[in-house]
N, C-alpha and C positions, 0 to 999 in steps of 0.2 A: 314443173316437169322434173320428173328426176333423173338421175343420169344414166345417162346410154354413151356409149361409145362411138357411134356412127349414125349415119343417118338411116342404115339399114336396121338397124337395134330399134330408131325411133320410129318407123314404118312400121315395125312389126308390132310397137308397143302400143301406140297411138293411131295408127294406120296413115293415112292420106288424104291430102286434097284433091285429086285429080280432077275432079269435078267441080271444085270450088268455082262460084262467081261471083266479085265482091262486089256489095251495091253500094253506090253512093250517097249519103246521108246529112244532115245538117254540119257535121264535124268535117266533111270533107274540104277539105278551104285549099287554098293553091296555097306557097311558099316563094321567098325571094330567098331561101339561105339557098347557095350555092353548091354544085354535084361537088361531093366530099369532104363537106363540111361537118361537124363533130352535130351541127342544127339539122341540116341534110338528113343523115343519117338519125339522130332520133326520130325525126317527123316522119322517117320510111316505117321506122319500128313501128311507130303509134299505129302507123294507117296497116299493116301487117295484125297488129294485135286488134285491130278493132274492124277485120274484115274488112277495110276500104281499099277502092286503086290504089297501086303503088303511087302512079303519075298522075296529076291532075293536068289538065291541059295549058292552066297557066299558071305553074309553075314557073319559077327562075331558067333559063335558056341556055344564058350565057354570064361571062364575067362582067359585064359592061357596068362604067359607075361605080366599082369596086378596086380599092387599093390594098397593095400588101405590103410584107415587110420586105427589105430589098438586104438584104446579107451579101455582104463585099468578101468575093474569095480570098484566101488565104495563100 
């Protein structure tokens, strides 16, 4: 894609999905990484680039069985 400035530049350049509807395919797999994860977010990108749901239905939920880091204020 080459550059545009807005998303109105890129409508006009490449027009639109409006009518898009992504089907489901052997590549569709569900995800455990977590909503806003650096995994998250790649695996949204793939399924965007490769015409798939964003959401599969069994994807990850929630945080459960997940630990983070715990930073002590200052």
């Amino acid at each position: 894609m080459s550059k545009v400035n807005n998303v109105f530049e890129a409508i006009l350049k490449y027009g639109h999905d409006e009518d898009f509807i992504p089907e489901d395919s052997d590549e569709f797999e569900p995800t455990d990484a977590p909503a806003g994860s650096e995994a998250k977010i790649d695996i949204l990108r793939r399924r965007v680039e490769f015409g798939l749901p964003l959401w599969h239905k069994h994807d990850r939920v929630d945080y459960t069985g997940l630990t983070g880091a715990v930073r002590p204020r200052e």
